[in-house]
N, C-alpha and C positions, 0 to 999 in steps of 0.2 A: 437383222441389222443391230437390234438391241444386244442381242447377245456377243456379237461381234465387239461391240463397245466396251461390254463388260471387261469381256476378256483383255480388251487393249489395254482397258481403265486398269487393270491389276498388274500389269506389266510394268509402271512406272509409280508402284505401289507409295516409295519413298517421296517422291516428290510435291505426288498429288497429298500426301499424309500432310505435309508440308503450307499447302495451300488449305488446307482443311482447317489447320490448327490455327492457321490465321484467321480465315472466316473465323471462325469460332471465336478465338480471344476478343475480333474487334466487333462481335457482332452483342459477345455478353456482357462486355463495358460497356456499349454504346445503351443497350435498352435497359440496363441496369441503372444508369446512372439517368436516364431520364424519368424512366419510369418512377424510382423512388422520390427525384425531387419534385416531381409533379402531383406523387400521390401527397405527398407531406404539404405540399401549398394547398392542394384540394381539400384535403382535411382539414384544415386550419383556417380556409374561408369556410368551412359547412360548419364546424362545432362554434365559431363567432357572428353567421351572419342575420342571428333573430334578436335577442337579449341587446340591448346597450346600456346598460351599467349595471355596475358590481359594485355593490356597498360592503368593506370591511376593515379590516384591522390596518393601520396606518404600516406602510414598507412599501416594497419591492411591487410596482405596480406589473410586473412580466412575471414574479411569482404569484402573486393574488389571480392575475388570469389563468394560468398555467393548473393552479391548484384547483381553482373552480369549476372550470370547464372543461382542462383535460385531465385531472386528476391525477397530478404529479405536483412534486417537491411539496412539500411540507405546508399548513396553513401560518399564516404569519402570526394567526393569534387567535384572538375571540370577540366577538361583541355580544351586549346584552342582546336577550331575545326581545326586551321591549323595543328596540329597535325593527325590528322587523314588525311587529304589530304595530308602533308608529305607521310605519309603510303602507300596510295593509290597508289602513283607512285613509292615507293620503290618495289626493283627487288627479294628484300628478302619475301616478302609478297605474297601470294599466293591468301588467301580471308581477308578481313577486313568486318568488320561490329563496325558501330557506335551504342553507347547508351548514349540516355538521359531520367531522370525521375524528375518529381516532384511531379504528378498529379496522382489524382484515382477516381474513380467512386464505390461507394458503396462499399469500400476498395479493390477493385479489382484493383490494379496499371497498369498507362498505362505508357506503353515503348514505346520512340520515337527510331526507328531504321531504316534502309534501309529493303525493299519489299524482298532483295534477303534472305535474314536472313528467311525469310518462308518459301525459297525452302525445307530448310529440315523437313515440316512441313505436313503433308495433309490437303487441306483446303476442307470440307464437302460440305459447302454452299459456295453460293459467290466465290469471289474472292480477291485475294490480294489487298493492299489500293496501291493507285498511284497518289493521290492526296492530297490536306490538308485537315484535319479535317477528314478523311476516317480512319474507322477502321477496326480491325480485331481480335476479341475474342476467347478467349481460352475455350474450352469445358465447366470446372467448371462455368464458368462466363454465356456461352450462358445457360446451364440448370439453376444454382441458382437464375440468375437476368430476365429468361425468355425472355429472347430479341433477334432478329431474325433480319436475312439481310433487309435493310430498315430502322429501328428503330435509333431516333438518343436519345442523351443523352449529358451532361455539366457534364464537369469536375470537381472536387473539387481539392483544392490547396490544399497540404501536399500526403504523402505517406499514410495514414488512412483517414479515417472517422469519425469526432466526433464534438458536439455541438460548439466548434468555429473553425470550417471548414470553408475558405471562398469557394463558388462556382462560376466558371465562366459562368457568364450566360447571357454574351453579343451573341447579333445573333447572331455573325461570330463566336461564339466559338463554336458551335453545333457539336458534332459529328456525322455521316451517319457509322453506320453497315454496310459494304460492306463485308465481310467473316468468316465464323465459322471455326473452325480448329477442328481436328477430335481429339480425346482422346488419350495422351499421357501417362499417368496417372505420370508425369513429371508437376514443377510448371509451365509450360508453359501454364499449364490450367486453371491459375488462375488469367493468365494477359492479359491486352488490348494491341494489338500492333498498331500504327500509323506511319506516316515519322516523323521523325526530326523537319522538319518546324513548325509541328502542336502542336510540346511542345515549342519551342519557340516563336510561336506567341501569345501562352496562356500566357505566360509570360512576353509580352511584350517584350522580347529581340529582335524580328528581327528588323534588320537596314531598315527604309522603304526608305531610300536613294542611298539603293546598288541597285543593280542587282540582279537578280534571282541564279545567281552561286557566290554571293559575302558572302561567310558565316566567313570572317576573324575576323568578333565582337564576335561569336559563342563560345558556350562549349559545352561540352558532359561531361557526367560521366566516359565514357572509351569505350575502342575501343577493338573489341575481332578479335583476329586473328587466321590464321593457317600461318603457314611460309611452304615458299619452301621443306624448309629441316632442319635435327636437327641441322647443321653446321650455315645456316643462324639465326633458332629461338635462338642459344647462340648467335650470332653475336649480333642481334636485342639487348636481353636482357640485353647482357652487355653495351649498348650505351646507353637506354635507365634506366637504374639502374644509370648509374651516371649522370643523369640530376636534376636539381635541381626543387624540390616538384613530382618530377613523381617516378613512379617503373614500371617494367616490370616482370610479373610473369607468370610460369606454371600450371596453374589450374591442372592439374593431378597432380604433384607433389605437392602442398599446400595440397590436397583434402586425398591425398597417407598419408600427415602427421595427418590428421583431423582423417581420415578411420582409424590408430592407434590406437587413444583415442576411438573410435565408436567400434572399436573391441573390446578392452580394456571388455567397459561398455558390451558390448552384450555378452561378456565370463563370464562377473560377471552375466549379466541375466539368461543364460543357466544353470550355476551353480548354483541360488538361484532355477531356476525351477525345476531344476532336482532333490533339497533337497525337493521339494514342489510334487516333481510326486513321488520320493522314500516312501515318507511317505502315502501320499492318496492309493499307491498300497496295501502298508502294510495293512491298515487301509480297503482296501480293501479285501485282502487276511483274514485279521481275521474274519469280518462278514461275509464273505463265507462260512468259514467254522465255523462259529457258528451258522449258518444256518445251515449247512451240517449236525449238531448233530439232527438237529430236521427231515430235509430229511432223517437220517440214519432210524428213524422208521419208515416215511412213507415207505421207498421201503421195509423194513421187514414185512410192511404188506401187500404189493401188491403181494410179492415175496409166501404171507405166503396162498393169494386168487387165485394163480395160475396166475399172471400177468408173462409175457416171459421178461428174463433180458434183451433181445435187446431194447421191449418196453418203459421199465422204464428209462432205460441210455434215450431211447430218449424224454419222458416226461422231464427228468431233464435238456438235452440238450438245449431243444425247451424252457423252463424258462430262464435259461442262457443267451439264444441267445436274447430273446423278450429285457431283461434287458441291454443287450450292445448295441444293434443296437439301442433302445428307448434314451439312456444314448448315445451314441453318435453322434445324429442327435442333440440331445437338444444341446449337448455341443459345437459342429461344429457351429451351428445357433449363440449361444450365443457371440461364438468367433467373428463372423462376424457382427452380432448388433454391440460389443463393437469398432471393428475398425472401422465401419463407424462413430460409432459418435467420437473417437479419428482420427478418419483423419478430419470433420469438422471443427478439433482444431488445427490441426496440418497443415491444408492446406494453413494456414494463414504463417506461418511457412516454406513455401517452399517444404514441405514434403505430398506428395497424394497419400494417400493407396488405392491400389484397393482389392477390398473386393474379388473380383471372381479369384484373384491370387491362385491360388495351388499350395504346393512345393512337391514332392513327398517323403520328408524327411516326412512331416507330415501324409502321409499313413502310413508312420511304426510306426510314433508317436501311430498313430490309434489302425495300429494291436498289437503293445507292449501291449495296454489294453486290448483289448479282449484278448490278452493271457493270462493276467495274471488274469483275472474271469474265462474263462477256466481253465487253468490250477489245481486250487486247486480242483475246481468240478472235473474235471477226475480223477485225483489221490486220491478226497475219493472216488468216487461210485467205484472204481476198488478196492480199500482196502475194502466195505464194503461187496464187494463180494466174494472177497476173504476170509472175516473174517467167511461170512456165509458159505463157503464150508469148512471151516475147521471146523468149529461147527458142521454140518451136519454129518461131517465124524467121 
């Protein structure tokens, strides 16, 4: 019987080609388009939902979060590091973590920060840096640049990579791979981390006349906290809002105003999809059943050779089925191709799609279309059988 099927299924090779190609178009907009805006909202509550407030350079409060947390667009400036050792002893502060950036490796940015800042990290290989020039690589970085605990590498001056790059590549600028960090699928796996020291002596900034704890000549890019409580993080922020070139902000709440606009665009996307699946079903549903008129004489003749109607329903079923489950593996594949290579675009970007994400919204996505290739088969073979018993009679 299966093979029978086959055989029919290739007889009306164009048609069914036809209906495939629609499965497919409406099946790899549809979880494309979910799955990406979903993975970007998810990401965007995980990398903001610990820290609430960011102490740094007075601007763009959506670039100061942006640059901190996911390691994108440019830092807005500098502040002294006695700011941050302020912090450190303040009783409103809970955790602090410094940042500094200027430098990358193969545009993978490396972030000068404090060791503790990892705790909330898995390290795979290796171990945490505790020294200068010790690093510690983010997933993306350990697979695309192939580099492994041991391995060292020089820095390039700027945030990118390009033809007037200067690079550091004095001996003592060498970096040592001392740890890999396991897969967040967060932009944390697209950056280098190091201490503090190691981006300022690439740059020349450290005082060689202080002391090992004298970092008062020092800047960072900003300083990411958690405060005690919500009483002390407004205390914090209103002192620090009326200081002159600084601001103090809540990354959840900056990020709450950004997620808006992001909902905004992904309600316009679901809506453009859903005119895009309404139509492919349509479109689907009509060579169905314009198919179905040529099926209708097949089964009048098998009907006519003594074939059992349970058989034929299932020849026709078994067509049906080959056709959606074929048409749905291409289209699922296809979806997944397409976001791997828009996350190798986007990873630049701060934003890392993982391709093996499932949302269980998109099973129904799934089953909507096989229902709806079902669908209209059932409801003609039931009409045609009906039509022949009243003919009969």
């Amino acid at each position: 019987m299966i093979k029978f099927a086959m055989k029919h299924l290739a007889i009306r090779t164009g048609k069914n080609i036809l209906i495939a190609l629609s499965v497919i178009i409406t099946l790899t907009v549809s979880l494309l388009a979910y799955n990406i805006a979903n993975q970007v909202k998810d990401g965007i509550v995980n990398s903001y939902k610990y820290y609430d407030t960011i102490i740094g350079p007075a601007g763009s409060q959506t670039q100061l979060v942006l640059n901190t947390l996911s390691y994108t667009d440019k830092p807005l400036g500098l502040i002294p590091y006695d700011t941050y050792e302020n912090l450190l002893v303040d009783t409103r502060v809970a955790v602090i973590i410094p940042f500094a950036e200027g430098d990358n490796y193969n545009n993978s940015r490396i972030i000068g920060t404090d060791a503790k800042y990892l705790d909330e990290f898995k390290i795979v290989h290796g171990e945490a840096f505790s020294a200068k020039y010790e690093a510690v690589i983010g997933y993306n970085v350990y697979k695309d640049k192939n580099l492994r605990v041991g391995d060292t590498f020089y820095s390039v001056h700027g945030l990118t990579t390009d033809v007037n790059s200067h690079s550091h590549t004095d001996e003592n600028e060498q970096y040592t791979i001392v740890g890999i960090l396991g897969k967040t699928n967060t932009a944390t796996d697209n950056v280098i981390f190091t201490n503090i020291e190691s981006v300022w002596a690439t740059h020349g900034n450290e005082n060689d006349n202080a002391g090992e704890d004298d970092h008062n000549e020092q800047e960072i890019t900003a300083a990411l906290i958690k405060c005690t409580n919500f009483s002390a993080q407004a205390s914090l922020s209103d002192e620090y809002n009326q200081m002159s070139g600084m601001q103090a902000i809540n990354p959840s709440a900056v990020m709450r105003e950004l997620m808006n606009n992001v909902d905004l665009s992904r309600n316009i996307v679901y809506v453009l999809c859903a005119i895009i699946l309404v139509m492919n079903l349509f479109i689907i549903y009509v060579i169905t059943m314009v198919n179905m008129y040529d099926i209708k004489k097949d089964i009048i003749l098998l009907r006519l050779i003594g074939v059992a109607k349970a058989r034929i329903e299932a020849i026709v079923y078994i067509q049906s089925l080959v056709i959606s489950v074929v048409s749905v593996i291409i289209g699922f594949l296809i979806s997944r191709v397409l976001m791997l290579i828009i996350g190798g675009i986007t990873q630049n970007m701060g934003i890392v799609l993982n391709t093996s994400k499932f949302y269980n919204f998109e099973l129904l996505i799934i089953t909507l279309i096989i229902v709806m290739i079902f669908l209209p088969i059932i409801i003609s073979v039931k009409r045609i059988f009906m039509e022949r018993i009243v003919n009969e009679n």
